[in-house]
C-alpha positions in Angstrom: 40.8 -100.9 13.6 40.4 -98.0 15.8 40.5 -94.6 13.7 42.2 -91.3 15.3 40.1 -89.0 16.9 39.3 -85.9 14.4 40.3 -83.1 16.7 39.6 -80.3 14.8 35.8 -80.7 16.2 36.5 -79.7 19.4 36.1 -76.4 21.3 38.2 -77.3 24.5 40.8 -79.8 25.3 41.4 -80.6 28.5 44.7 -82.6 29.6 45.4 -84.7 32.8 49.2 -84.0 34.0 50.4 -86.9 35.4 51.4 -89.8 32.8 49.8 -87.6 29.6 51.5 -84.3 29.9 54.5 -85.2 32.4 55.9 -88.9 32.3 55.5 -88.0 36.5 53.3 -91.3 37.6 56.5 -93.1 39.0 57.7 -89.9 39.9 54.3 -90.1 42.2 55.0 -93.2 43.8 58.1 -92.8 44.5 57.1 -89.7 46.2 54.0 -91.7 48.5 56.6 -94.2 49.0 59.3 -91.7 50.4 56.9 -89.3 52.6 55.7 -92.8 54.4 59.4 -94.0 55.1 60.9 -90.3 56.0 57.8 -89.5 58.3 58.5 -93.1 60.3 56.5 -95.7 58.5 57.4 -99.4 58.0 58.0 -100.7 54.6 54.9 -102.4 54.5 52.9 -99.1 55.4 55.0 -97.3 53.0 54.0 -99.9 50.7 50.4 -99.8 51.5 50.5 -95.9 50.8 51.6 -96.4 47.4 48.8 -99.1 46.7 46.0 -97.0 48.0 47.4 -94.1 45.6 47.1 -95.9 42.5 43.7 -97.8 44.1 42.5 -94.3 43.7 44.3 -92.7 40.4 43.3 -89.3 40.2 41.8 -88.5 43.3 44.1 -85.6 45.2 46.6 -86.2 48.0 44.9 -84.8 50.3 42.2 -87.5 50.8 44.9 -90.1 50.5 47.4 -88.6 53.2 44.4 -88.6 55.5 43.9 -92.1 54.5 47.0 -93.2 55.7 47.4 -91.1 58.9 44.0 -92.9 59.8 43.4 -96.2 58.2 47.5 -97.3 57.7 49.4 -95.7 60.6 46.4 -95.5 62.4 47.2 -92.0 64.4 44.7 -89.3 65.0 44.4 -86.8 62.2 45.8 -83.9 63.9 46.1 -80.7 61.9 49.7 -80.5 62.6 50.3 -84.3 61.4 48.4 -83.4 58.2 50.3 -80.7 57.3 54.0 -82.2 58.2 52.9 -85.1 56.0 51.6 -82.8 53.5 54.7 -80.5 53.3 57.0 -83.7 53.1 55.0 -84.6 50.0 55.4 -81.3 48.5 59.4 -81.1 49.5 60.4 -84.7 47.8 58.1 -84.2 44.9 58.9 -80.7 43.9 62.5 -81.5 42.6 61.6 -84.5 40.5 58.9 -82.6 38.8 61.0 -80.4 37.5 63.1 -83.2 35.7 60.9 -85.8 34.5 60.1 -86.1 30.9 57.0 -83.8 28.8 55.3 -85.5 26.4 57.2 -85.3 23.0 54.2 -84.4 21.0 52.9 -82.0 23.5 53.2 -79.4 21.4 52.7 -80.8 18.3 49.1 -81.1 19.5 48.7 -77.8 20.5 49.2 -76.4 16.9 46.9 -79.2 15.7 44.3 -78.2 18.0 45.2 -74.5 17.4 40.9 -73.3 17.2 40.6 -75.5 20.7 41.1 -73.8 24.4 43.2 -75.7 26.5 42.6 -76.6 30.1 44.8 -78.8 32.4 43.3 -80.7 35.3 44.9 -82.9 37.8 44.6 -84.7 40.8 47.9 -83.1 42.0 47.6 -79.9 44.2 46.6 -76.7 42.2 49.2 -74.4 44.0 52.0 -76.7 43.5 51.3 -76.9 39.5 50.9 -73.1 38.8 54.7 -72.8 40.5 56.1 -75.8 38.1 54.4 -75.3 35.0 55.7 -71.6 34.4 58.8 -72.5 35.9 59.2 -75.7 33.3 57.4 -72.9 30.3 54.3 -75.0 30.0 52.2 -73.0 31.4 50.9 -70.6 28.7 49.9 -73.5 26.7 46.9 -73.9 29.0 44.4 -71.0 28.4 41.6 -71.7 30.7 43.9 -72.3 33.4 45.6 -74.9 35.4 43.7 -76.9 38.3 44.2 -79.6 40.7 43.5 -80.3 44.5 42.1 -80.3 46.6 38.9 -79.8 44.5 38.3 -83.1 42.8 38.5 -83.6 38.9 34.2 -84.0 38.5 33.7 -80.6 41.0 36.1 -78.8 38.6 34.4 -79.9 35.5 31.2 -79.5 36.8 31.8 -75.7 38.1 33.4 -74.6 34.5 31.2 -76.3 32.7 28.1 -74.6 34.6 30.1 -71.1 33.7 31.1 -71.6 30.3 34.3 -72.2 30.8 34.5 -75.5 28.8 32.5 -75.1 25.6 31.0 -78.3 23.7 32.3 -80.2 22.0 35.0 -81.2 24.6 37.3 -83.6 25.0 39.1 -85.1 28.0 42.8 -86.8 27.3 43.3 -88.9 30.5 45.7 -92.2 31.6 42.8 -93.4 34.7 39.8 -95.0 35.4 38.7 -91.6 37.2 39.7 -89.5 34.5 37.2 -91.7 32.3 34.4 -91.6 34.7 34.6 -87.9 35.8 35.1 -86.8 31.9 32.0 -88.9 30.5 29.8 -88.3 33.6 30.8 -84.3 32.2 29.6 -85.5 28.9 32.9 -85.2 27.6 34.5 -87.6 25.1 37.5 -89.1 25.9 40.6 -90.8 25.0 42.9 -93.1 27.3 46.8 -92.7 27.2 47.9 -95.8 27.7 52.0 -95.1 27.5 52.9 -93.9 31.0 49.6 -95.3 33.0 50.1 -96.8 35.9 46.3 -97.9 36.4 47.2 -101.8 36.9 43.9 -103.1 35.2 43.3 -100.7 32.3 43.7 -102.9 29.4 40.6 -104.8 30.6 39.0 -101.4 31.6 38.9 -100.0 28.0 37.6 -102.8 27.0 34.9 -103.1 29.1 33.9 -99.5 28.7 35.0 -99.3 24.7 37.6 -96.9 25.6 39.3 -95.2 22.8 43.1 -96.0 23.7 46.2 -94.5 22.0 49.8 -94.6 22.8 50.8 -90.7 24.1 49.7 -87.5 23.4 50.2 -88.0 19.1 47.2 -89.5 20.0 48.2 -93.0 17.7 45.7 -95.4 18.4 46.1 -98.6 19.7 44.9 -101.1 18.0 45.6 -104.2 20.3 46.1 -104.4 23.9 49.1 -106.5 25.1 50.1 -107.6 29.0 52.6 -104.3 29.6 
């Protein structure tokens, strides 16, 4: 049976937002899903938009706008196009951030991990998450900081790693296959939250890959893997 991670042997913690700290990975669908439709897209390129985001996971909106101005709509990626599509994004999401669930044993964990540094990293764009986390009072929780995109999850752990940001041992609490293969390549441990994922295949995934999995963020294990 897998046993609970003992946390008090880490030095830095660092939490993915979408689906571990926020319940938000609907929330980011929906939002693909609505930026297609409201800037002229079909359903079924609307559609396609929201597969190729959770094809990718973690990997920032930026690279995945481009991908659909080029590969799904199949327009030229004009500087002005990226940026209405990108600003569309940013208007639909920004409201439903503000009201979608935190994890309930968010801070439960922090005093548990109370000689750990926190540090939250996300695909989503940097900017936009240092306006909602102080405006939703998360914010101070995270004492190295809050990152996103454009930078990519690996370039940011590789950077504070390289400047003693993130001290060893660390540990990386994620919900996607990126999350697991950025956070390792780091030398990181890491533990899948499985409650809000939307990663379609990750039951198979952590096995595969002997994934520690556990439910949400009171970090319960899970100790059999059933078809969601």
């Amino acid at each position: 049976m897998p046993q609970r991670p003992d946390l008090s042997l880490y030095k830095t913690i660092v939490l993915d937002c979408d689906g571990v700290v926020l319940n938000s990975n609907q929330t980011k669908v929906d939002a693909y899903y609505n930026t297609a439709k409201r800037m002229g897209g079909t359903e079924a390129q609307a559609k396609a938009f929201v597969d190729y985001h959770i094809q990718l996971g973690s990997i920032p909106r930026n690279d995945k706008i481009r991908y659909y101005i080029t590969e799904i709509i199949k327009q030229p990626l004009t500087p002005e196009r990226f940026q209405a599509f990108m600003d569309t994004f940013t208007e639909i999401l920004d409201e439903t951030l503000m009201q979608c669930e935190v994890a309930p044993a968010l801070m439960d964990l922090k005093k548990e991990t109370a000689n750990a540094k926190w540090m939250l990293l996300s695909g989503g764009d940097q900017a936009e998450l240092r306006q909602i986390f102080p405006r939703r009072g998360l914010d101070t929780l995270f004492e190295l900081g809050i990152y996103g995109g454009p930078t990519k999850k690996n370039e940011h752990l590789a950077s504070m790693i390289a400047d003693g940001t993130i001290q060893f041992p660390a540990l990386f609490i994620g919900d996607s296959r990126f999350d697991h293969q950025a956070s390792t390549g780091a030398g990181l441990d890491f533990i899948f939250v499985a409650d809000w994922t939307d990663m379609p295949d990750w039951q198979a995934y952590c096995q595969t890959h002997g994934v520690t999995v556990c439910h949400q963020l009171e970090l319960s294990p899970v100790t059999a893997f059933c078809a969601p």
